[in-house]
N, C-alpha and C positions, 0 to 999 in steps of 0.2 A: 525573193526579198519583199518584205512589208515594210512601208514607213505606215508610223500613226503621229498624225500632227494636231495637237488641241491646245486650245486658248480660252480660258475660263470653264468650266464643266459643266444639275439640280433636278251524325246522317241524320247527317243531319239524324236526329232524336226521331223517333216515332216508327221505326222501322218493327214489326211482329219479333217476338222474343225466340220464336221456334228457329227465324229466319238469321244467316249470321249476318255481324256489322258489315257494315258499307261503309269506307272513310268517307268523311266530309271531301266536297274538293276544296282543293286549298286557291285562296285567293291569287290572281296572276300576278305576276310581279308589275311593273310597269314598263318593260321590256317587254314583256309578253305580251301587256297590252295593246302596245304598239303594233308587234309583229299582228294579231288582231286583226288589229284594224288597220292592215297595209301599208306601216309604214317605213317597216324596214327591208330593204328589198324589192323597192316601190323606185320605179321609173318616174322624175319628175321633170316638167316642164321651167326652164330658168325665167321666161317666160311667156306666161300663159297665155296673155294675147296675141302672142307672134314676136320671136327675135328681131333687135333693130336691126334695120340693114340683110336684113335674109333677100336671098333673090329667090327663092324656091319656097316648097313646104314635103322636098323631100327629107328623110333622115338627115342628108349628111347637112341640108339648112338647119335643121332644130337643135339647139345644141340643150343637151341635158345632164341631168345630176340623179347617182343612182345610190341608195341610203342603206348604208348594212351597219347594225348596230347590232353592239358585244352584248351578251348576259350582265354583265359589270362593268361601271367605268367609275373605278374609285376617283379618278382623277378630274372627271370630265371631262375629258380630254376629245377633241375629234380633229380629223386628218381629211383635208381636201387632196384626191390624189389626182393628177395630170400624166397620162398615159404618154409614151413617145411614139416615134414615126415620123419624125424629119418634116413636122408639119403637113404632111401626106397624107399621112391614113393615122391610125391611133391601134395599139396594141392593146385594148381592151383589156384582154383576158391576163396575158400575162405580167404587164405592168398599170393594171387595175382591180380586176376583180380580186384576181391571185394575192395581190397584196393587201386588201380591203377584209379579206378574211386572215387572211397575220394578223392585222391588228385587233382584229373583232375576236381572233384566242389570246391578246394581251391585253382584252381587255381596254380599245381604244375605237370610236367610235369614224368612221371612215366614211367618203363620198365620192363615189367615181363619176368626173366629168368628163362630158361627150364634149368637145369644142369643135367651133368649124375650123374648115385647114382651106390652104392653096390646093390648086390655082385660084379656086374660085373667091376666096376670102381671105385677105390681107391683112396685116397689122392694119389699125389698131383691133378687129375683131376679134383675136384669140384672144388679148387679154381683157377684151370687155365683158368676150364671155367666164374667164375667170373673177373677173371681179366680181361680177353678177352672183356668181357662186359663193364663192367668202360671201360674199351682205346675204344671202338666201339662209348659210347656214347660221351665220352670227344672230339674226335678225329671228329664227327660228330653233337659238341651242333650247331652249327652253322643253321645245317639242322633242329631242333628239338626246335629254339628259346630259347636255356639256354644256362649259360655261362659254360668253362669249372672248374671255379674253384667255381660252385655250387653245385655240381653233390656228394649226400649224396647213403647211401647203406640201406637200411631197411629187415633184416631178420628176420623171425618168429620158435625159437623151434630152431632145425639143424638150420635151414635158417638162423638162428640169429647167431650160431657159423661160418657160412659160411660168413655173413657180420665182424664179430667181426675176423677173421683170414684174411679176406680184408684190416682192417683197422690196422695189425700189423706182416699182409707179403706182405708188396709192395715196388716196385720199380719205379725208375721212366720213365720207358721204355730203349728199347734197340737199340741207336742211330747207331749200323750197321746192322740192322736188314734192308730185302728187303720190307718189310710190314708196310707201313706209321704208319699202327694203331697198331704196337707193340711197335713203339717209341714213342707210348704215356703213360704217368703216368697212372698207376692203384689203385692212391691211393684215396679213397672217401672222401669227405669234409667234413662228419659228419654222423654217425650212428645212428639208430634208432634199438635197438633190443628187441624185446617182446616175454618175458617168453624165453631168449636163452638156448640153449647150450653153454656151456663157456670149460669147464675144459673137458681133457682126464683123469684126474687123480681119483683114488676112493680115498672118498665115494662118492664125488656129481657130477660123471660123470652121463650120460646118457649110459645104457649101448646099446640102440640098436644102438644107434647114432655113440657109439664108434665101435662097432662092423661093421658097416656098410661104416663106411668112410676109420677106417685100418686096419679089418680083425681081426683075434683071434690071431694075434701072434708079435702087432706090438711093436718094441724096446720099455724101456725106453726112450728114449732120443728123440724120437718121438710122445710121449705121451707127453711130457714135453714141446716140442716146439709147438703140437697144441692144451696147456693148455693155451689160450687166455688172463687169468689174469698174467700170467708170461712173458707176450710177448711187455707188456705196457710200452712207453716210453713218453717223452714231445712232442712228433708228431704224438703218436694217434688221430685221428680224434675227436672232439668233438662228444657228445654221448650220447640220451637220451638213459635210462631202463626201462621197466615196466616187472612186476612178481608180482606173487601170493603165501603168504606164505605159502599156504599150497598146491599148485601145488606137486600132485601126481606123477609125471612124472618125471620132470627138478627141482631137487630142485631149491628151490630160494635163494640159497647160490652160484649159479651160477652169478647172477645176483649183491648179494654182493658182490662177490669176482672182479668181475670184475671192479666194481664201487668204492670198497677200490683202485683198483691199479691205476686208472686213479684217485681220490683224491691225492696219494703220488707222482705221476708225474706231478701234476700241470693241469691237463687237464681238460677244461670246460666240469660237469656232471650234468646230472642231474634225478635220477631216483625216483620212485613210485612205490610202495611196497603197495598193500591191501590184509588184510589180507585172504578175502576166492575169491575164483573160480577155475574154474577148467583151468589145461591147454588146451590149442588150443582154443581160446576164439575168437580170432580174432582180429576185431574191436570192438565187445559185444554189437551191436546192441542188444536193447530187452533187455541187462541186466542188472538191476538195478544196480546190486553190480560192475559192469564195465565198464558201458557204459561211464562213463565221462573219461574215460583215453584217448580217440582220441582226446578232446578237450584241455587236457595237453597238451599231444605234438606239435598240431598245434601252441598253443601258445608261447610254445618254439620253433619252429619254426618260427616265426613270431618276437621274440624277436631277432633271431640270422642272420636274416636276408633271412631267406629260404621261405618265403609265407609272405603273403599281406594279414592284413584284408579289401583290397578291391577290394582282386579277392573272397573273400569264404562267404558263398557257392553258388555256382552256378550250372547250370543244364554243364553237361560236354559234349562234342563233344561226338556224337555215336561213339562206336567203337566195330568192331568184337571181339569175344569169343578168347580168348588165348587157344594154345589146353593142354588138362589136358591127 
C-alpha cells in the first residue's frame, strides 16, 4: 500500500592545403571551466582557518563540503545534501555522493557535507556546521552557476533531522561579523528529507541519534527545541517527505509529525508514505517497492521550480570521490 499526501505543489586557418582540416576547439563551456580549474569535484574546507570549537585536526574534526556540478542547470538550482548515521558516522557514499550525481544527471547542482558527530561533538556543532555550508554556498552560487535564493537542503535519517533543524533554526546572517560568508542567510529554500529524524522527544525519537547529537543528560527544554515538529512556523522552507511505515528504525510518525505541522502553518508539503522497506534505502535503485520515489521528487521539484525536464537525465560532469 502507498499513501501520497501533498499540500500545495512549482584551425583555426592557416593549416597547409595538402594537409586535411583540423576543427577548431571549441570554446569550454563554463562548466567545463570550472571542472578546469577544480572546482567541481573539489574537497573544500567550511573553514579555512580551522573549525570553531574543533578539538583535533584529524578528519572526522574538519568538517567539509564536496562540489559536483551538472553540465546544465536551467534552473540554478543546487542542493546541500546531509548524509545519515545516527549522528555516528555518515554514509557518504550512499546517501551523499550517490545522490549528488542524481541530481548533477537532472541537471541540479549539489554539495556533500562532512559534519562532525558524537561522541565527540554535540549540538549545537552539527548544525553550525550546516549552517556554515548554506552561507558558503549562497555566498558563492555565483561561482557554482545557481542562484542564491535556490539553494534547497536534502537530509537522510539524522541527515534529515540535521536538514529539518536548518530549515527551523536560521538566521539571516550576522551583518557585523568580520567574515563576508557569515553575513549570509543560512536559511534553505526548500527541503527534501528521507526516512528523517524529526523529534527528540519519546516514543518516536531515535534513540542513537538522540544520544549522539546531546548526550545522556540533555535538558528538557533542549529536547523540545530540537523536536523539529514543534519548531514550524509560516517560513519553514517548503518540503518534500518520504518514509516507510514500517521502518524499523525512524518510526514514521516522525515524518507525520512533521508534515501535520507544516499542513497547520500553511506551508507548501508534500510527502509519500509506502507501506513496506526497510530504512536507509537510499535512492532504492533495484527496488521494486522504492525505486519510484526519486521520480516523485524530481517531479515536485520540477513543479516548484527547482529542476528542468530539459536538463534530466543526463550523463553528469566526472567528478572525484567525496571522502567517507
Amino acid at each position: 500500500m502507498l499513501f501520497h499526501l501533498a499540500l500545495g505543489s512549482t584551425f583555426a586557418a592557416g593549416q597547409a592545403a595538402e594537409k586535411p582540416p583540423v576543427p577548431a576547439a571549441s570554446k569550454p563551456t563554463p562548466v567545463q571551466a570550472k571542472v578546469d580549474a577544480g572546482l567541481t569535484g573539489k574537497t573544500v574546507l567550511l573553514w579555512p582557518q580551522g573549525a570553531p570549537k574543533a578539538v583535533g585536526k584529524t578528519p572526522a574534526d574538519v568538517p567539509t563540503l564536496t562540489i559536483y556540478l551538472p553540465a546544465h542547470n536551467t534552473t540554478k538550482t543546487g542542493v546541500l545534501i546531509a548524509p545519515g548515521g545516527g549522528y555516528s558516522y555518515l554514509s557518504m557514499h550512499h546517501e551523499g555522493e550517490d545522490v549528488a550525481h542524481w541530481l548533477n544527471a537532472r541537471g541540479v547542482a549539489a554539495f556533500v557535507l562532512k559534519y562532525r558527530l558524537g561522541p565527540v561533538y554535540h549540538h549545537p556543532i552539527e548544525l553550525n556546521d550546516a549552517q556554515r555550508a548554506l552561507r558558503l554556498v549562497r555566498k558563492n552560487a555565483a561561482d557554482y552557476s545557481i542562484t542564491p535564493d535556490h539553494i534547497g537542503m536534502w537530509g537522510f535519517s539524522a541527515g534529515g533531522h540535521l536538514a529539518a533543524t536548518a530549515g527551523t533554526h536560521y538566521d539571516a546572517g550576522n551583518p557585523q561579523s568580520q567574515d563576508a560568508i557569515e553575513k549570509t542567510s543560512c536559511r534553505p529554500d526548500f527541503l527534501i528529507l528521507a526516512y528523517p529524524v524529526i523529534t527528540m522527544l519519546i516514543p518516536n525519537t531515535h534513540g542513537v541519534s538522540r544520544k549522539f547529537l546531546l548526550g545522556d543528560d540533555a535538558p528538557q527544554t533542549l529536547l523540545a527545541n530540537l523536536s523539529d515538529e514543534t519548531q514550524v512556523n509560516k517560513d519553514t522552507p517548503p518540503t518534500f517527505l518520504f518514509a516507510t511505515t514500517d521502518d524499523g528504525i525512524v518510526p514514521v510518525m516522525n515524518s507525520v509529525a512533521f508534515y501535520t505541522a507544516l499542513v497547520k502553518a500553511g506551508v507548501p508539503a508534500e510527502m509519500h508514505l509506502f507501506q513496506h522497506g526497510n530504512h536507509g534505502s537510499g535512492l532504492a535503485e533495484g527496488n521494486p517497492q522504492l525505486s519510484v520515489w526519486p521520480e516523485l521528487l524530481i517531479k515536485w521539484m520540477r513543479e516548484r521550480g527547482y529542476a528542468s525536464a530539459n536538463d534530466a537525465p543526463v550523463n553528469p560532469v566526472a567528478t572525484t570521490t567525496a571522502p567517507r
